[in-house]
C-alpha positions in Angstrom: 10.9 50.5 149.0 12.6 46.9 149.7 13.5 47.3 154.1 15.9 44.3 155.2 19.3 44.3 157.5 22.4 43.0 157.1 25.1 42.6 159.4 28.6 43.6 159.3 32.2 43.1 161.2 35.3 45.5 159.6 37.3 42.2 159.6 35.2 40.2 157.4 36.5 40.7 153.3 33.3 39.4 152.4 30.9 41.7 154.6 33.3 43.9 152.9 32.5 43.0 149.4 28.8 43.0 150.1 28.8 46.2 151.7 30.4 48.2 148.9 27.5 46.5 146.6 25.0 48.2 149.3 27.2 51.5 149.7 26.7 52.1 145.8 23.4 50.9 145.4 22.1 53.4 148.0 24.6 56.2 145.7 23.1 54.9 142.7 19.4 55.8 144.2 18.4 52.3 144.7 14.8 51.8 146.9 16.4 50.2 149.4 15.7 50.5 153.3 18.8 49.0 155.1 19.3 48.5 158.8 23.1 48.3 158.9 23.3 45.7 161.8 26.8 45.2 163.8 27.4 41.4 164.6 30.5 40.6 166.3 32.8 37.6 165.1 34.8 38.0 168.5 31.9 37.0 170.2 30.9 34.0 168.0 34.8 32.3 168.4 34.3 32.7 172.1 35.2 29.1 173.7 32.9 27.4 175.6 33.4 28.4 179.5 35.2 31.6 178.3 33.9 35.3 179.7 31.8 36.8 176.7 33.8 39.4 174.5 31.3 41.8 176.3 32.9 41.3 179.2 36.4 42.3 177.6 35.9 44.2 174.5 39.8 45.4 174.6 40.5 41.3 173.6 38.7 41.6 170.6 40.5 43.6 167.4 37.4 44.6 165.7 35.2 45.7 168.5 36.4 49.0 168.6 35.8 50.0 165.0 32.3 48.3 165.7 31.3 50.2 168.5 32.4 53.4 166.4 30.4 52.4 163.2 27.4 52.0 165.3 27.9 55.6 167.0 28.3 57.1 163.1 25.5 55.1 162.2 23.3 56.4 165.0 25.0 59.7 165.6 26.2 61.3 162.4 23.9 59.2 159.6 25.3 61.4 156.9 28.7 60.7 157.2 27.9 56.4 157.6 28.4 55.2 154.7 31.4 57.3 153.8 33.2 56.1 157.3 31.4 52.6 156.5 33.6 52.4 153.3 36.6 53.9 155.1 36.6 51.5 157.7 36.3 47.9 155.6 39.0 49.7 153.3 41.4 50.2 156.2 41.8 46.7 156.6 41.4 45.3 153.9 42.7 47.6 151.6 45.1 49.5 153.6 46.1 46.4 155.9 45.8 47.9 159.2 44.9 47.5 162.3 41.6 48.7 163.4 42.8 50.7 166.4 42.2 54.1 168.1 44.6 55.6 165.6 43.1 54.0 162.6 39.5 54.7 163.8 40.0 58.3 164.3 41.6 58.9 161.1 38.6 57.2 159.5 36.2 59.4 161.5 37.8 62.5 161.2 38.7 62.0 157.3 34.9 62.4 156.5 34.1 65.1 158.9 33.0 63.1 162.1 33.8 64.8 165.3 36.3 62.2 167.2 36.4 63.0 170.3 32.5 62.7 170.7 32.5 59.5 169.6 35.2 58.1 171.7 33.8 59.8 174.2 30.2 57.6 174.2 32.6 54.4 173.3 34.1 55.4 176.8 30.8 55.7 178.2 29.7 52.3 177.5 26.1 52.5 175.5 27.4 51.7 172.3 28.8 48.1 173.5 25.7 47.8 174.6 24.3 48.8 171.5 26.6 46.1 169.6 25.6 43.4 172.7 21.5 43.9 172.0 21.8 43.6 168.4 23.9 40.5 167.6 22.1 38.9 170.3 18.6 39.7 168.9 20.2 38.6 165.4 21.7 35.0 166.7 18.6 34.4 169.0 15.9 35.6 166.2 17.4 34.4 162.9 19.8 32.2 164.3 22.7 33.9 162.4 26.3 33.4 162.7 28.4 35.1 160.9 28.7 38.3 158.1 27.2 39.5 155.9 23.7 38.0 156.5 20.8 39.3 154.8 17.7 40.0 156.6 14.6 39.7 154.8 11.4 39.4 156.0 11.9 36.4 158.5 14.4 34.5 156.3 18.2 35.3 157.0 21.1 34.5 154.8 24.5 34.3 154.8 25.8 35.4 151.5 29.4 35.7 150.0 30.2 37.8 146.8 33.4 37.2 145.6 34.0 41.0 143.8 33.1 44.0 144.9 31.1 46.5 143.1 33.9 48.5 142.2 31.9 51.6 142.1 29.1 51.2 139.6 25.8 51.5 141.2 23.5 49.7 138.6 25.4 46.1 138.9 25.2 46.5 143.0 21.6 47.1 142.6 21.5 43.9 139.9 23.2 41.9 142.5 21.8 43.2 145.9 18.0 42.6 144.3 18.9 39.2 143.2 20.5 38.3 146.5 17.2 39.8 148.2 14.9 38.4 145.8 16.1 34.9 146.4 16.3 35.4 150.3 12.4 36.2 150.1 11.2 34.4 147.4 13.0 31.3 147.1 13.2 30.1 150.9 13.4 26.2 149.6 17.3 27.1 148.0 19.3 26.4 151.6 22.5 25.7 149.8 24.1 27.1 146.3 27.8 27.4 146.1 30.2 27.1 143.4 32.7 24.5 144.0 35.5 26.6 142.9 36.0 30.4 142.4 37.0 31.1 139.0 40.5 34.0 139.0 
């Protein structure tokens, strides 16, 4: 079994993309461990001098969906990837707003009890939850941004431009290749295609 983490924010397309590829691997039966890590990209546009998003998660538009995510993730780990998917679809298929309304339909769409979940977001832990694990993330692997691959103790930021569209074997071509790289190939900093072929 292959164990490595990769973060995620609902507002990214391409931690989008990449996490469709690791929804339907894992459907497809692919060997894979994943820690499904929430990073938030509020937090990283902070200015200099400003209060940390902690500090004021209702100024940040994705920390809500975030927090939730982490409660399904830790809470409910059935019903993850299928709120997961709902979630990054919401908007980015869907174009909306990842508010209270949105979130709840999400949860509740895939059999995820609502009120319990706002109810710990209310409490507070899983802010914290979000707080101790993009901090560990920036401060261990010096990450930045989503999706980054965590393997072993390289870390990589990685942008597919299509999703998987649903067939398990060519996420579980493309998620090895990414993690094969990432671990074996630690000398390739850089490779990026001057243009994006439509």
């Amino acid at each position: 079994m292959t164990s490595f983490a990769v973060t995620w924010d609902y507002r990214c397309p391409f931690a989008r993309l990449a996490h469709l590829h690791l929804l339907d691997g894992l459907a497809a039966g692919a060997d894979w461990d994943i820690t499904f890590l929430p990073f938030s990209l509020g937090q990283v546009h902070v200015a200099e001098g400003e209060a940390p998003i902690w500090e004021r998660p209702d100024d940040d538009s994705g920390l809500l969906a975030l927090r939730a995510g982490v409660v399904v993730r830790d809470r409910f780990p059935d019903a993850f990837p299928a709120v997961h998917r709902e979630l990054f679809d919401a908007r980015h298929v869907h174009a909306r707003h990842l508010d209270e309304d949105t979130v709840r339909a999400a949860l509740v769409a895939h059999g995820v009890d609502a009120d319990v979940v706002f109810a710990e977001i209310a409490d507070g832990a899983p802010l914290d939850t979000v707080r101790k694990e993009h901090e560990a993330a920036a401060l261990d692997h010096d990450v930045w941004g989503v999706p980054t691959f965590l393997v072993g103790d390289q870390a990589v930021f990685v942008r597919l431009t299509t999703d998987s569209a649903g067939d398990g074997e060519l996420a579980r071509t493309r998620i090895d290749r990414i993690l094969d790289l990432a671990a074996g190939y630690p000398e390739l900093n850089e490779f990026k295609h001057t243009s994006i072929p439509r």
